[in-house]
N, C-alpha and C positions, 0 to 999 in steps of 0.2 A: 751440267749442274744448274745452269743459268734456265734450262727449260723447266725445270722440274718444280721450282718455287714458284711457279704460278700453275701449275700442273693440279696440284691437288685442291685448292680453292676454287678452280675452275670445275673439275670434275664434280665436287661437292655442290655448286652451285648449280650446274646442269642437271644433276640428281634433284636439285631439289626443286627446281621449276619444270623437270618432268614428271615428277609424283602427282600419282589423285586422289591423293589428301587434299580436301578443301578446309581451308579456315574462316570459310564462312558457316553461318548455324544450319543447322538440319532442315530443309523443307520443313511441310507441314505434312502429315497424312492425310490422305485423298479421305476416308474415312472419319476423319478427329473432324470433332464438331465446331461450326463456326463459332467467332467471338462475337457477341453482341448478334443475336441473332435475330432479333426482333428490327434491328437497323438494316441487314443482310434481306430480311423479308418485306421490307418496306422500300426498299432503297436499290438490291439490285434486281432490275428491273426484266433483265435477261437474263436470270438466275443462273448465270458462270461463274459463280463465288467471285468473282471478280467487281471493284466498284471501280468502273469506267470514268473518264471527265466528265459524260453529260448526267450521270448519274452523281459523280462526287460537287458537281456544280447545284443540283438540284437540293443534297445537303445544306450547302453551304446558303442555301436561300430559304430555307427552310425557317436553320438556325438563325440567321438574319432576323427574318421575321418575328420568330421565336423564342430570343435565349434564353428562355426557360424550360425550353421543350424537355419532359425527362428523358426522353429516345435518345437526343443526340448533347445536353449539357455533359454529361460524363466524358466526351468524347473530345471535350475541349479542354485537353490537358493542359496548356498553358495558361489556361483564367483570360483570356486577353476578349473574350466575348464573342469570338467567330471560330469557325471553322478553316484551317487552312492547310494546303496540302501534306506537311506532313503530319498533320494529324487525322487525316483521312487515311494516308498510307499506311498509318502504323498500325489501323483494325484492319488494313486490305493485307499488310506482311503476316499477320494471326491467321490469315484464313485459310482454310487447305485446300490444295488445287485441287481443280475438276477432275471430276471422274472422269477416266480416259473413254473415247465410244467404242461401242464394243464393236469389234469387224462382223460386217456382213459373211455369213456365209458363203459360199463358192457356187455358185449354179453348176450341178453335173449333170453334164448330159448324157446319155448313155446310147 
């Protein structure tokens, strides 16, 4: 009897850290269109939907120079006058992931 009162709290809790239920938010679809895209087409430079350090650096120097820029003031959601990284990450979390490459064909030879 002394096994069993931790038997079922146990199982429950195995159960529940082997589920793939995630409780984090849904991705983004590869297809849903960027947020702020005019910053996306200015800004990433390697166009992988993705805004890299040397890219989210080059923002941030931007805006420096600029804080009135209309491209990037929206984007400084805390008013404090700069650009800092998690307000660069929060329009890089909106964006949806690259399109996967499509596989090359199979050379057949015959």
């Amino acid at each position: 009897m002394q096994h069993t009162k931790w038997m079922l709290p146990a199982a429950a809790l195995i159960t529940f850290a082997a589920s793939p239920v995630s409780l984090a938010k849904e991705p983004a679809k590869p297809n849903a269109p960027l947020p702020h895209p005019e910053v996306y087409a200015k800004y990433d430079t390697d166009h992988n939907h993705i805004i890299n350090v040397a890219e989210g650096d080059t923002m941030k120097s931007d805006f420096a120079s600029n804080p009135n820029d209309p491209l990037l003031k929206p984007l400084d959601t805390n008013h404090d006058g700069k650009l800092d990284d998690k307000e660069i990450m929060a329009i890089a979390a909106k964006a949806p992931a690259p399109k996967p490459a499509k596989p090359k064909p199979a050379n057949k030879k015959k």
